[in-house]
N, C-alpha and C positions, 0 to 999 in steps of 0.2 A: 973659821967657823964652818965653811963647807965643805971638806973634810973632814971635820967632825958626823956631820950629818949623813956624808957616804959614807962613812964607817960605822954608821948607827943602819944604814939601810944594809949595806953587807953581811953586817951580824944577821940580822931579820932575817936575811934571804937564807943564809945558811944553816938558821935552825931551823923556815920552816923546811928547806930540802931534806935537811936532817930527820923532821920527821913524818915526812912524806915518805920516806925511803923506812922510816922504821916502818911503818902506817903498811906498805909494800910486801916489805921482809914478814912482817907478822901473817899479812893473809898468805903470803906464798908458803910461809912454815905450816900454818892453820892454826896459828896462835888466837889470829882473830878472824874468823869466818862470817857468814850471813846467821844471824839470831833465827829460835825455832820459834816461829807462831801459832799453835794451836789452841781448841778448843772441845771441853768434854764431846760435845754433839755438833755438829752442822746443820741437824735438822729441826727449824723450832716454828715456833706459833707466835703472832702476834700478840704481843702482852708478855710476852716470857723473859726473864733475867736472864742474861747470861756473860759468861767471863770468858776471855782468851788470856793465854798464858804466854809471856815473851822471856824467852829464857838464852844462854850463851853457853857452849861448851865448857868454854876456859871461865873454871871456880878460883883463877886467881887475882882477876884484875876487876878492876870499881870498872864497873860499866854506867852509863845511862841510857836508859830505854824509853824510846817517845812512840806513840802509838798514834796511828793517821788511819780517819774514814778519809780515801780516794783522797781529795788534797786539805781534809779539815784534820786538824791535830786534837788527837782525843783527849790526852793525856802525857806527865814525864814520871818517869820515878827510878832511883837509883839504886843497885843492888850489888853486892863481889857474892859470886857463887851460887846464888837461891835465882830462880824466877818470880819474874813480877805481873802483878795479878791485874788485870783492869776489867773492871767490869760493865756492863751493857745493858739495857734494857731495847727491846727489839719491841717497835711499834709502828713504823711504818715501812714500804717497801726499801728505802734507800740506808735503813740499819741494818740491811743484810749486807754492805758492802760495797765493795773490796776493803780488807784492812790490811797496811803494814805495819810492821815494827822498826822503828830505826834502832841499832847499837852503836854506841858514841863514847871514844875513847882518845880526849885530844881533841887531836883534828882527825883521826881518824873515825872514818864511820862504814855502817854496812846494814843492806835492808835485808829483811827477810822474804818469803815468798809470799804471795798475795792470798788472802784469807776473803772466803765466801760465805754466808749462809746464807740456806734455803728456808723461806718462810711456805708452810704449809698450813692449812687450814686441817682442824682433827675434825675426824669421823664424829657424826652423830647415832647413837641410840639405834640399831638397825632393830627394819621388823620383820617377823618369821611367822609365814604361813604357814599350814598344810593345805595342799591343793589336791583334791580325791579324783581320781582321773577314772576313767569310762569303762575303760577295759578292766579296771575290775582287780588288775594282776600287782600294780606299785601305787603310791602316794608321790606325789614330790612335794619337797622341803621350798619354801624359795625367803629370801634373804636379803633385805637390800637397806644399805645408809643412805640417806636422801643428802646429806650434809657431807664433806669433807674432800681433801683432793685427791683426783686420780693419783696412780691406781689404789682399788682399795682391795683385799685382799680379806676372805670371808673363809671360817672352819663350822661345820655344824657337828654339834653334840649331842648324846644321848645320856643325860644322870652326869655330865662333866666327863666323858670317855667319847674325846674324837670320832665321828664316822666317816669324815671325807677327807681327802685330800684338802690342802690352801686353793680356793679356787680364785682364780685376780680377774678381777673387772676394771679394763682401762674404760672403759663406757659407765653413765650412770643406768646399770640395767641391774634388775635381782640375778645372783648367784640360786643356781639349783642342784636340786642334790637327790634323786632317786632310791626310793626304800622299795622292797618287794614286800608284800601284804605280808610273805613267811617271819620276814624278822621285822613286825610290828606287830601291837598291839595294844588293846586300851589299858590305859592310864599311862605309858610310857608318856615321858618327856621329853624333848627336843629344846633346843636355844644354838644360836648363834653366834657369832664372833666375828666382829667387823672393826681391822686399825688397816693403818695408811703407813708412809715410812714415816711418820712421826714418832720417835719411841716413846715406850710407857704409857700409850695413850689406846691400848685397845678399849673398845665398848659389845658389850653383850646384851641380844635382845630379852625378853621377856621369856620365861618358860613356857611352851605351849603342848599341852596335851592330848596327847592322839583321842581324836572323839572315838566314840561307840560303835563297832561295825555293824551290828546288829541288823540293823536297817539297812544296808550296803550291800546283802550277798546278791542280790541283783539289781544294778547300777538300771536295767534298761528296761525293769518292771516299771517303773511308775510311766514313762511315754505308752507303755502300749496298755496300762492299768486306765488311764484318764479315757481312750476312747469305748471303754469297755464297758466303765461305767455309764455314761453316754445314752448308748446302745442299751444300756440294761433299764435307765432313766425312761426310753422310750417307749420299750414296751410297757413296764409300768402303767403309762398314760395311756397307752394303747388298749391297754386293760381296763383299765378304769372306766374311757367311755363305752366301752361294749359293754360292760355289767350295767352302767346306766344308760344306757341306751334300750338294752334287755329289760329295766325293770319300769320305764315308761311306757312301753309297749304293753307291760301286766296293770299299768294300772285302771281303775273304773273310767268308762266317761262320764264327765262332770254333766251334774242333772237327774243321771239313773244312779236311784238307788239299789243297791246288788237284791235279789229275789231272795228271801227265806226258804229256811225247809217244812212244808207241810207233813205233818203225821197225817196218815189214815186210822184208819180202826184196825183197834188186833186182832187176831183171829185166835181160834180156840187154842192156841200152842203158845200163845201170849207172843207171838213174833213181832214184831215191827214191821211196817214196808211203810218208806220213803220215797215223796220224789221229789227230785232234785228237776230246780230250775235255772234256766241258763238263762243269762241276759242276752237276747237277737241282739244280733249285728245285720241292720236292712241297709244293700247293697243298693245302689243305683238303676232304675229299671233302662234298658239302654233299648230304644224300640230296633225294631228289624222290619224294615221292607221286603214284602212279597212282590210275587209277579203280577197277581191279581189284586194290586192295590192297596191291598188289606194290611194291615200294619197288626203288627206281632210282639207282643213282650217276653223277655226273656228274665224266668226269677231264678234265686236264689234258691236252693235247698235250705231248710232252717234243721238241724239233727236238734234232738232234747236228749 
């Protein structure tokens, strides 16, 4: 009976050497090599599907293909000749990886090489200035996503016709972009263009239109127009109380009533003669000392 059962162990040993040695002979021919693991993109977003494809040279033997996140087994599925599809849904960091594919034929097997994806956050909605600068001589464009991950990489437009180079911002800072006042003008439109390497995911800002220069050809009239007026406000007031100041001085003192014109008699020519009467103004009599005691007044002239 134990002979028998070393001759049952024997056999075993010799088929599996047997196909150890094919298992050998095939990867040294490249009948059977390491399986291809790829994938449309590497670069995705949280929340995105997506599939890798495990496929084998040799379209003539039944293969099985098992698919492993780092050491969790994702999937098996059998194919001769077609690659097989597994797919993924990518929602937190650790769905991005490492993946292999195992190929299993027998006892024979072989991995492929180690698969990554990068999760990126997309760009949000950039927004676009115009910033009118001092000098009077250019504009600048400025351009910035508040949302998505470095770098981001920004194009500004006029009417959908390119004006700048790709500018890349590894900083979250606005992108800018320099026009000379010659090649602007109002009503021209400007917009933006802000994606990341996330593909298919550029976003574009808002159109914005070159305001009205009108008011612009001198950027440094209004600082020196404010003190001017000022100054102009002042004399104004300055004026005002001298006219009234001048016309308090004309008016009657309160109590006299202003004198009328008396007529005289005409005389043979029928002429007129008037006289005109003025209202005195009596000055203060201020006394004066003499040498001999006698004290002295000093009056006013009264004219009519």
């Amino acid at each position: 009976m134990m002979w028998k059962k070393s001759i049952f162990v024997f056999l075993f040993s010799l088929l599996t050497l047997k196909a150890e040695l094919d298992c050998e002979t095939m990867k040294k021919t490249n009948k059977f090599i390491s399986p291809h693991l790829q994938s449309k993109t590497n670069i995705v977003m949280k929340g995105q599907n997506v599939s890798l494809n495990c496929s084998h040279q040799n379209k003539s033997l039944q293969i099985t293909y098992s698919l492993f996140r780092d050491k969790d087994h994702m999937g098996t599925q059998d194919s001769k000749g077609k690659p097989v599809i597994f797919n993924l849904s990518i929602s937190e960091a650790r769905d991005s990886g490492p993946y292999k594919c195992k190929a299993n034929i027998s006892n024979c097997k072989t991995y492929s090489h180690k698969f990554n994806f990068t999760i990126v956050d997309p760009v949000t909605t950039p927004v676009l200035k115009i910033v009118q600068k001092q000098t009077n001589l250019y504009i600048t464009l400025h351009c910035i996503s508040f949302n998505g991950s470095l770098p981001i990489n920004y194009t500004f437009f006029e009417k959908g016709i390119a004006l700048s180079p790709v500018i890349s911002k590894h900083v979250r800072e606005p992108a800018e972009f320099n026009l000379t006042k010659s090649n602007t003008g109002e009503g021209k439109e400007y917009r933006c263009e802000a994606k990341n390497s996330l593909p298919d995911n550029a976003r574009y800002s808002d159109p914005v239109t070159m305001p009205s220069t009108s008011g612009d050809s001198c950027p440094l009239c209004l600082p020196l127009l404010l003190p001017l007026l000022l100054l102009m406000l002042i004399i104004i007031l300055l004026l005002a109380f001298w006219i009234r100041q001048k016309y308090k001085a004309n008016e009657p003192v309160p109590g006299l009533e202003p004198r009328q014109c008396v007529s005289t008699a005409q005389d043979e020519t029928e002429h007129s003669h008037e006289i005109h009467y003025a209202t005195p103004m009596f000055l203060e009599v201020i006394p004066e000392a003499h040498n001999d005691n006698k004290t002295g007044c000093v009056y006013a002239e009264l004219s009519l």
